[in-house]
Residue frames as qw, qx, qy, qz and C-alpha x, y, z in Angstrom:
[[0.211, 0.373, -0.072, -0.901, 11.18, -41.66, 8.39],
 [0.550, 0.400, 0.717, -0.155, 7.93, -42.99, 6.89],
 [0.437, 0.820, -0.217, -0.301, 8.66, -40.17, 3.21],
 [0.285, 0.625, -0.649, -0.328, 11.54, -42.32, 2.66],
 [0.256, -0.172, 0.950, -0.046, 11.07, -45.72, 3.70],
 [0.435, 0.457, 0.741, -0.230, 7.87, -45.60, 1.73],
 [0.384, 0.103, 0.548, 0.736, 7.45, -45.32, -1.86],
 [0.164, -0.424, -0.658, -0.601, 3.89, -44.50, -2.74],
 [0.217, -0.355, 0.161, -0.895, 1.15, -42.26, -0.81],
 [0.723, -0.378, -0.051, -0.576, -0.61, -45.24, 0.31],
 [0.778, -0.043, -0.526, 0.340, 1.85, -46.72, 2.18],
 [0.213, 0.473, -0.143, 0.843, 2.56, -43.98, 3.57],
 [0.597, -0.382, 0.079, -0.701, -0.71, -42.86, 5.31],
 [0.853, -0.131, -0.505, -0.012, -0.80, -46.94, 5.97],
 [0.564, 0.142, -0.371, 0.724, 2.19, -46.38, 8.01],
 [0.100, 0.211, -0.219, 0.947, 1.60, -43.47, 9.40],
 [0.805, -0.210, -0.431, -0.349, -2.09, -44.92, 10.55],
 [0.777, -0.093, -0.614, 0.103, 0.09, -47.35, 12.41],
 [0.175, 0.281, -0.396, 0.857, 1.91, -44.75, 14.28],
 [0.407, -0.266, 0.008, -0.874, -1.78, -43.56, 15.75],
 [0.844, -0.128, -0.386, -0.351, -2.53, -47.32, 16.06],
 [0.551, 0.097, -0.640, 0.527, 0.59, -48.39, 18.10],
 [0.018, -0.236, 0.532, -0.813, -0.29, -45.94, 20.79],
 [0.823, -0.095, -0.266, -0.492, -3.89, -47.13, 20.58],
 [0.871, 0.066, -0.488, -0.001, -2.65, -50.73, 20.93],
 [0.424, 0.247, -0.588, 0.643, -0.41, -49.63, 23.73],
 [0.347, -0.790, -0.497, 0.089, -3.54, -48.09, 25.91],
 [0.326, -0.183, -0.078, 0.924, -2.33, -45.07, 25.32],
 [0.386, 0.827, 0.407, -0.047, -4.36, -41.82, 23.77],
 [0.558, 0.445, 0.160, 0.682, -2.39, -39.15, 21.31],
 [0.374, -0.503, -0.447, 0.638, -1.30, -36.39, 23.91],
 [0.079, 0.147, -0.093, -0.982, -1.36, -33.02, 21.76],
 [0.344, -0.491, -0.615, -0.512, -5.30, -34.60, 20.28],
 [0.589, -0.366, -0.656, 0.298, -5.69, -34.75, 24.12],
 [0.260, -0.448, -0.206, 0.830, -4.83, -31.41, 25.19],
 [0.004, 0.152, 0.499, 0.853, -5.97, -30.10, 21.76],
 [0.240, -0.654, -0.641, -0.322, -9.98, -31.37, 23.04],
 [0.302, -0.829, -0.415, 0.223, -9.63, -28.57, 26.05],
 [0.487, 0.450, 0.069, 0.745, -7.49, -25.71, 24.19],
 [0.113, -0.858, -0.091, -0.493, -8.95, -23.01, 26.06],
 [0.775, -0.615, 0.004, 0.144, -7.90, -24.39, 29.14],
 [0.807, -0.296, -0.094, 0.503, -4.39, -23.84, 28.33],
 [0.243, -0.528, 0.344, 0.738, -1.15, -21.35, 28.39],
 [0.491, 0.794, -0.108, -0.342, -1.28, -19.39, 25.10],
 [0.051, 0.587, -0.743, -0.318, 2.30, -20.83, 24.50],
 [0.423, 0.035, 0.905, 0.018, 1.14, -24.74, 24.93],
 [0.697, 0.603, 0.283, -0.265, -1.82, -23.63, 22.33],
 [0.140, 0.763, -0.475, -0.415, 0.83, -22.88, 19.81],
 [0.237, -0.504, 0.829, 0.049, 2.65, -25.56, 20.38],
 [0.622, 0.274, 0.710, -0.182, -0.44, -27.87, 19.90],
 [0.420, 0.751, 0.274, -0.430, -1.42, -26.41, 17.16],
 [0.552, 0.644, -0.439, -0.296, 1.67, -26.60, 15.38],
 [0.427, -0.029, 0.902, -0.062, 1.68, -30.21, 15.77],
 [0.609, 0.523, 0.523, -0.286, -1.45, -30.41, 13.92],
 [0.570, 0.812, -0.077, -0.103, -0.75, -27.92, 10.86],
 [0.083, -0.719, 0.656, 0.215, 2.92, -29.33, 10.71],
 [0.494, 0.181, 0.850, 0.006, 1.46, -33.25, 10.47],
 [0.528, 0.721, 0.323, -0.311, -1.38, -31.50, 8.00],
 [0.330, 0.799, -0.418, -0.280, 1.39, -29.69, 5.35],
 [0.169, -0.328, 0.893, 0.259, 3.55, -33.42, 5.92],
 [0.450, 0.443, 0.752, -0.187, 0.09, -35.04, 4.78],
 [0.537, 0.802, 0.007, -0.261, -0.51, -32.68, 1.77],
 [0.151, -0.616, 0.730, 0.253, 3.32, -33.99, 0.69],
 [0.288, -0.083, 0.938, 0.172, 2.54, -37.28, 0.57],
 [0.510, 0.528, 0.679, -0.039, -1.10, -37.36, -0.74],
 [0.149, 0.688, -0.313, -0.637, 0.31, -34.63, -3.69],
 [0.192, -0.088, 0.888, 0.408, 0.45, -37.80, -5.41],
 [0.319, 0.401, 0.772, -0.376, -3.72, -38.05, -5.52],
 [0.055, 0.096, 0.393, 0.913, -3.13, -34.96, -8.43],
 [0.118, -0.734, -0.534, 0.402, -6.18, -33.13, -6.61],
 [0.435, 0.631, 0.099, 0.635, -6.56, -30.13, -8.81],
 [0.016, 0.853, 0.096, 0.514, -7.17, -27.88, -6.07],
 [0.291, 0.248, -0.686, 0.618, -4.36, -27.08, -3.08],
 [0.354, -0.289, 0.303, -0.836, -7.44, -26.14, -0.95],
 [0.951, 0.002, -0.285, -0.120, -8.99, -29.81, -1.53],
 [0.733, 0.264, -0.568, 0.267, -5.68, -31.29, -0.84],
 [0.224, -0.277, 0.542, -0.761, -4.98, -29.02, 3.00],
 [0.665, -0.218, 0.185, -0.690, -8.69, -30.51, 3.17],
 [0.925, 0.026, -0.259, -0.277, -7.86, -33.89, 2.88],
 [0.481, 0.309, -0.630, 0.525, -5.15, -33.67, 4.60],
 [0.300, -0.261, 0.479, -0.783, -7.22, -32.76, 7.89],
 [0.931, -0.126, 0.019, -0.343, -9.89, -35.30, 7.50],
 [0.743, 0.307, -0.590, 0.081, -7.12, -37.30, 7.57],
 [0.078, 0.152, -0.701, 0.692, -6.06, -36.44, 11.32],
 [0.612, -0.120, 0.111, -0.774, -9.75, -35.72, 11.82],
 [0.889, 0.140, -0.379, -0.215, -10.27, -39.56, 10.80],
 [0.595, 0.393, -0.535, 0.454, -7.74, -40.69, 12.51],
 [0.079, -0.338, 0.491, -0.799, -7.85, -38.98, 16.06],
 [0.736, -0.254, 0.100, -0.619, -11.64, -40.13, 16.46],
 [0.801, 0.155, -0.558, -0.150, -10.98, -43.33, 15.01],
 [0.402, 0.028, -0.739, 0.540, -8.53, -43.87, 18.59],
 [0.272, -0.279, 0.412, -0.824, -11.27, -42.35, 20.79],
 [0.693, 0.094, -0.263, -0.664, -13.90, -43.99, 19.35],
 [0.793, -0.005, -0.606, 0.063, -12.06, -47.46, 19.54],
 [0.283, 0.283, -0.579, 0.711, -11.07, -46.64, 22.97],
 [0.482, -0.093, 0.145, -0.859, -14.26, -45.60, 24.27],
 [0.856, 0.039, 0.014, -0.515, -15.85, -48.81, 22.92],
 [0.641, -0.346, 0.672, -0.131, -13.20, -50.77, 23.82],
 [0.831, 0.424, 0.315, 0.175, -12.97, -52.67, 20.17],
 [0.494, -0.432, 0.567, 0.497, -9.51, -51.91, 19.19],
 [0.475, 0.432, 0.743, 0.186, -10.95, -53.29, 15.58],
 [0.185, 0.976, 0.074, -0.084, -12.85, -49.59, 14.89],
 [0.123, -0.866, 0.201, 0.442, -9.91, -48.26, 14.44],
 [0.297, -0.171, 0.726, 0.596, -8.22, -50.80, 11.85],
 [0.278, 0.534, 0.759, 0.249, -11.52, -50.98, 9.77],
 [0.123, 0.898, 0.144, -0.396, -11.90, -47.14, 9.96],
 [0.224, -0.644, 0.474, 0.557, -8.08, -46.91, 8.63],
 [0.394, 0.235, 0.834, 0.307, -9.07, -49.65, 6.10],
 [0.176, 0.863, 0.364, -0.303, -12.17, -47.09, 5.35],
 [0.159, -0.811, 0.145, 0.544, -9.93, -43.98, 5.32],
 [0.085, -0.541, 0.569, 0.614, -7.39, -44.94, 2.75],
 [0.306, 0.519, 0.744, 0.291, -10.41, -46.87, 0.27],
 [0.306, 0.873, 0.373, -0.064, -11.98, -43.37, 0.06],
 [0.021, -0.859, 0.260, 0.440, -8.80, -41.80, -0.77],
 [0.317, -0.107, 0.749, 0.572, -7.83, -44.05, -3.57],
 [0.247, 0.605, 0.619, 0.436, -11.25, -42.70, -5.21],
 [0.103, -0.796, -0.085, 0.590, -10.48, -39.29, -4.39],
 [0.542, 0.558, 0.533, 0.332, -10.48, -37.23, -7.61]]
Protein backbone atom coordinates (compact mmCIF):
# COMPACT_ATOMS: atom_id res chain seq x y z
CA UNK A 1 0.00 0.00 0.00
CA UNK A 2 1.85 3.09 -1.26
CA UNK A 3 -0.48 5.61 1.95
CA UNK A 4 1.41 3.58 4.31
CA UNK A 5 4.67 2.61 3.14
CA UNK A 6 5.15 6.24 2.29
CA UNK A 7 5.42 9.07 4.56
CA UNK A 8 5.10 12.32 2.71
CA UNK A 9 2.91 13.31 -0.52
CA UNK A 10 5.86 13.26 -2.64
CA UNK A 11 6.81 9.98 -2.28
CA UNK A 12 3.85 9.00 -2.70
CA UNK A 13 2.84 10.29 -6.20
CA UNK A 14 6.77 9.20 -6.85
CA UNK A 15 5.63 5.78 -6.18
CA UNK A 16 2.62 5.74 -7.50
CA UNK A 17 4.28 7.30 -10.95
CA UNK A 18 6.18 4.07 -10.82
CA UNK A 19 3.17 1.94 -10.79
CA UNK A 20 2.18 3.73 -14.40
CA UNK A 21 5.91 3.40 -15.25
CA UNK A 22 6.36 -0.38 -14.54
CA UNK A 23 3.66 -1.20 -17.00
CA UNK A 24 5.22 1.28 -19.41
CA UNK A 25 8.60 -0.45 -18.89
CA UNK A 26 6.90 -3.77 -19.28
CA UNK A 27 5.40 -2.80 -22.98
CA UNK A 28 2.38 -2.73 -21.63
CA UNK A 29 -0.40 0.32 -21.87
CA UNK A 30 -2.89 1.09 -18.65
CA UNK A 31 -6.08 -1.00 -19.66
CA UNK A 32 -9.09 1.10 -18.08
CA UNK A 33 -6.92 4.63 -19.84
CA UNK A 34 -7.27 2.23 -22.85
CA UNK A 35 -10.80 1.46 -22.91
CA UNK A 36 -11.49 4.85 -21.24
CA UNK A 37 -10.01 6.57 -25.00
CA UNK A 38 -13.23 4.73 -26.82
CA UNK A 39 -16.00 4.99 -23.92
CA UNK A 40 -18.77 5.19 -26.20
CA UNK A 41 -17.95 2.10 -27.69
CA UNK A 42 -18.74 0.28 -24.62
CA UNK A 43 -21.54 -1.62 -22.32
CA UNK A 44 -22.99 1.07 -20.02
CA UNK A 45 -21.86 -1.28 -17.12
CA UNK A 46 -17.95 -1.42 -18.35
CA UNK A 47 -18.37 2.64 -18.55
CA UNK A 48 -19.03 2.64 -14.88
CA UNK A 49 -16.65 0.50 -14.07
CA UNK A 50 -13.99 2.62 -15.97
CA UNK A 51 -14.95 5.45 -14.67
CA UNK A 52 -14.83 4.46 -11.23
CA UNK A 53 -11.33 3.57 -11.61
CA UNK A 54 -10.55 7.01 -12.50
CA UNK A 55 -12.65 9.05 -9.76
CA UNK A 56 -11.62 6.33 -7.12
CA UNK A 57 -7.58 6.85 -8.08
CA UNK A 58 -8.67 10.86 -8.27
CA UNK A 59 -10.36 11.04 -4.39
CA UNK A 60 -6.99 8.49 -3.38
CA UNK A 61 -4.87 11.43 -5.04
CA UNK A 62 -6.72 14.33 -3.26
CA UNK A 63 -5.67 12.16 0.16
CA UNK A 64 -2.34 12.22 -0.39
CA UNK A 65 -1.70 15.68 -2.02
CA UNK A 66 -4.11 17.19 1.15
CA UNK A 67 -0.77 17.72 2.38
CA UNK A 68 -0.08 20.70 -0.48
CA UNK A 69 -2.78 22.82 2.09
CA UNK A 70 -4.52 24.02 -1.29
CA UNK A 71 -7.13 26.32 0.08
CA UNK A 72 -9.67 25.25 -2.24
CA UNK A 73 -11.16 21.34 -2.36
CA UNK A 74 -12.07 22.21 -6.01
CA UNK A 75 -8.22 23.07 -6.80
CA UNK A 76 -7.19 20.01 -4.99
CA UNK A 77 -10.04 17.26 -7.18
CA UNK A 78 -8.22 19.50 -9.94
CA UNK A 79 -4.92 18.54 -9.24
CA UNK A 80 -5.66 15.49 -8.56
CA UNK A 81 -6.81 14.83 -12.32
CA UNK A 82 -3.98 16.55 -13.99
CA UNK A 83 -2.30 14.20 -12.16
CA UNK A 84 -3.78 11.01 -14.06
CA UNK A 85 -4.18 13.39 -16.98
CA UNK A 86 -0.20 13.81 -16.73
CA UNK A 87 0.41 10.65 -16.20
CA UNK A 88 -1.76 8.58 -18.75
CA UNK A 89 -0.29 10.77 -21.74
CA UNK A 90 2.99 10.76 -20.33
CA UNK A 91 2.77 6.47 -21.16
CA UNK A 92 1.25 7.15 -24.61
CA UNK A 93 3.33 9.72 -25.48
CA UNK A 94 6.54 7.70 -24.42
CA UNK A 95 5.15 4.77 -26.14
CA UNK A 96 4.27 6.30 -29.28
CA UNK A 97 7.78 7.80 -29.53
CA UNK A 98 9.32 4.98 -28.36
CA UNK A 99 11.68 7.01 -25.65
CA UNK A 100 10.71 5.37 -22.50
CA UNK A 101 12.72 8.64 -20.99
CA UNK A 102 9.37 11.09 -21.73
CA UNK A 103 7.82 9.56 -19.31
CA UNK A 104 10.51 9.72 -16.35
CA UNK A 105 11.31 13.44 -17.19
CA UNK A 106 7.55 14.23 -17.49
CA UNK A 107 7.12 12.50 -13.85
CA UNK A 108 10.26 14.47 -12.82
CA UNK A 109 8.17 17.61 -14.39
CA UNK A 110 4.88 16.59 -12.71
CA UNK A 111 5.93 16.41 -9.14
CA UNK A 112 8.48 19.91 -9.54
CA UNK A 113 5.23 21.76 -10.40
CA UNK A 114 3.47 20.36 -7.53
CA UNK A 115 5.98 21.22 -4.92
CA UNK A 116 5.23 24.99 -6.12
CA UNK A 117 1.68 24.47 -6.07
CA UNK A 118 0.10 27.04 -3.72
Amino acid sequence: NIFSAHRTWENRIIQYAKLYESVLRADKLCLCGMLAADIESLPLLLKKEIRGFFVDNAAWLVMVLADLKVKSSARLKAIAWQVISTLQGAVLMSRMLDKPDLFSSSSRELISQLKNTK
